[in-house]
N, C-alpha and C positions, 0 to 999 in steps of 0.2 A: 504494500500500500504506500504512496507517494503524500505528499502533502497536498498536493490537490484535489486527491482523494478526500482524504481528510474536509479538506473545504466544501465542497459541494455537497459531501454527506456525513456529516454529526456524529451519526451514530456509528460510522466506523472508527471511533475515536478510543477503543476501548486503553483502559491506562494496566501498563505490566506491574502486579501487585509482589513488592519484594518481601521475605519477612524482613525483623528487625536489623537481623545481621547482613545483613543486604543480597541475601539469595534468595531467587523466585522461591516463591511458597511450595509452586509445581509444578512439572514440566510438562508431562501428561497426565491431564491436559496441562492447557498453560493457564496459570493462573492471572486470568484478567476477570477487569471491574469494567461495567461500563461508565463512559464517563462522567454521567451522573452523580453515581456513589461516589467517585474516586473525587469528585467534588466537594461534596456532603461530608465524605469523611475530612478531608483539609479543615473544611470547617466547623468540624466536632472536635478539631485539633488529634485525630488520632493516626492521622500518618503526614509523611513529610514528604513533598512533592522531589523528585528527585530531578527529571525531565517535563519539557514541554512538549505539546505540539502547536504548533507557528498559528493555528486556530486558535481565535478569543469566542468565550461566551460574554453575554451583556443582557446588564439588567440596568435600572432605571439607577441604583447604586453601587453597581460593579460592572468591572472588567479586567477576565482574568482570563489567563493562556491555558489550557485543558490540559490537564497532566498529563505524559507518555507514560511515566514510570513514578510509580509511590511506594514507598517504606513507610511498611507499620510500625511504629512507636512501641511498642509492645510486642516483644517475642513470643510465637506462635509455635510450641513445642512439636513436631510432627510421628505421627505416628511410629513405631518403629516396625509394624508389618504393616503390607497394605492388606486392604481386604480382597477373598479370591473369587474375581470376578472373569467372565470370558475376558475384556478386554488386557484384564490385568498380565491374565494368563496370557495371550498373546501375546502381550510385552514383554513379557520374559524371555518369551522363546522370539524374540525381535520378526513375530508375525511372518515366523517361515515354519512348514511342516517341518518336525522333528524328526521322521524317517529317512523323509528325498529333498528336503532344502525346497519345497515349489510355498509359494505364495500366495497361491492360488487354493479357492475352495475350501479354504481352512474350519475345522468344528474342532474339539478334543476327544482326547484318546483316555480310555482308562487303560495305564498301561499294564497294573495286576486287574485284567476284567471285574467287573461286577458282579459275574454271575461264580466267579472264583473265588470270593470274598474281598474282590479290591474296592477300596474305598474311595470317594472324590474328594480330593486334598492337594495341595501343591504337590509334594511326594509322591502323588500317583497319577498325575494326570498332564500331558502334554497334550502342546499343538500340532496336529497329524493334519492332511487335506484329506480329502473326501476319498479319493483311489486309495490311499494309504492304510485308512481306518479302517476300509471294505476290504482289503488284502489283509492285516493283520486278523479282521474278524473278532470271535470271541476268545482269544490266547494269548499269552503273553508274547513279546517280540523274540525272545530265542525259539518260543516252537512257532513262530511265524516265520522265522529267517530272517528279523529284522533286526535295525543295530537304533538306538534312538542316537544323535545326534549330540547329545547333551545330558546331563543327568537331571532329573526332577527334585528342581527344591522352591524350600519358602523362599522367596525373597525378603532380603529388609526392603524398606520405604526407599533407603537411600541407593539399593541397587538397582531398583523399577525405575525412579530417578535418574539414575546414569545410562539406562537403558533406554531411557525417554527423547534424553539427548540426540539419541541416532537419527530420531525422527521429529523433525520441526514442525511446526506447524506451517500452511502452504503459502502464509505472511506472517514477515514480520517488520516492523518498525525500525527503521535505523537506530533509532535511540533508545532498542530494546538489546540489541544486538550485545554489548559490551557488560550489562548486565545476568544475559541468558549464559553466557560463553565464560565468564571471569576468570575461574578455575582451569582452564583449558591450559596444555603447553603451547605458548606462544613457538611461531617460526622464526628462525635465526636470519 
C-alpha cells in the first residue's frame, strides 16, 4: 500500500500494534488496529505513537497524522503455547504437506490413526495434502511406507512467531517494515 493509497481510502490506514518492548504483538496474523482505535487509544494515553502516515484526520478541534505504528504502554505478556488450531497447525508445518513437501490441498493427518488409539494433539497430528492422507489411509506412516518430513511437536508462541515470519502479509507499510524485521541479521 503507497501513501496514496492511504489518501483516497481511510480505512486502509490500519496502525502496526507493537507491544511495550517494541515487538509486534503478532505476526500471524499481524497484529493491527484500525485507525480509529489506534486513535482513541493515543488519546486514553495508552500507547505511544511511534510512526505516521502523511494522512491527517480533522475535527473542528484537531488535526493529527494517523498512526502507522503504536506501542503499548503496558506490556502485554504472550502466551507461551498457542492454541491448536488448523491454521496454527499449518504454520508449523510452514503450510507444506508433511509427507511430499506439495502445498496444495492440504487437511491433517493423524499420524498414530484414531481408530489405533491416536489422539489429536500437536504430537500426533500433521499437515499431509489430500493424495497423501488417502495413501497413508488408516496406518501409521512406517506401515504406509511413509517418512513425515519433520517431527510432530507443540510449539511455543515464540516458535509459531518465527515461523510466521516466512510469510508476510501481501502488504505492508514502509514504516512497518523496520519494526516487523528488527531482530533479523542484517547484510554486510
Amino acid at each position: 500500500m503507497d501513501e496514496s493509497d492511504a489518501i483516497r481510502h481511510p480505512e486502509n490506514c490500519p496502525a502496526l500494534v507493537l507491544n511495550a518492548d517494541y515487538s509486534p504483538l503478532s505476526y500471524y496474523p499481524l497484529s493491527l488496529w484500525p485507525w480509529q482505535a489506534a486513535i482513541k487509544a493515543v488519546f486514553l494515553d495508552k500507547v505511544i505513537v511511534v510512526e505516521n502516515y502523511d494522512r491527517h484526520v480533522h475535527s473542528p478541534n484537531l488535526d493529527m497524522k494517523i498512526p502507522s505504528v503504536i506501542a503499548l504502554k503496558q506490556y502485554i505478556k504472550p502466551n507461551e503455547y498457542p492454541a491448536f488450531t488448523r491454521f496454527n497447525l499449518f504454520l508449523r508445518d510452514k503450510f507444506q504437506c508433511q509427507y511430499c513437501g506439495s502445498g496444495d490441498n492440504l487437511t491433517f493427518d493423524h499420524i498414530i490413526p484414531r481408530r489405533a488409539g491416536g489422539i489429536t494433539s500437536w504430537e500426533n497430528v500433521a499437515t499431509a495434502c489430500l493424495p497423501c492422507n488417502l495413501k497413508k489411509g488408516g496406518r501409521n506412516p512406517m506401515q504406509a511406507g511413509m517418512q513425515l518430513a519433520t517431527r510432530a511437536i507443540r510449539p511455543t508462541s515464540w516458535q509459531l512467531m518465527d515461523k510466521g515470519r516466512m510469510f508476510p502479509p501481501n502488504h505492508l507499510h514502509d514504516t512497518w517494515r523496520d519494526w516487523l524485521y528488527w531482530d533479523i541479521e542484517l547484510e554486510a
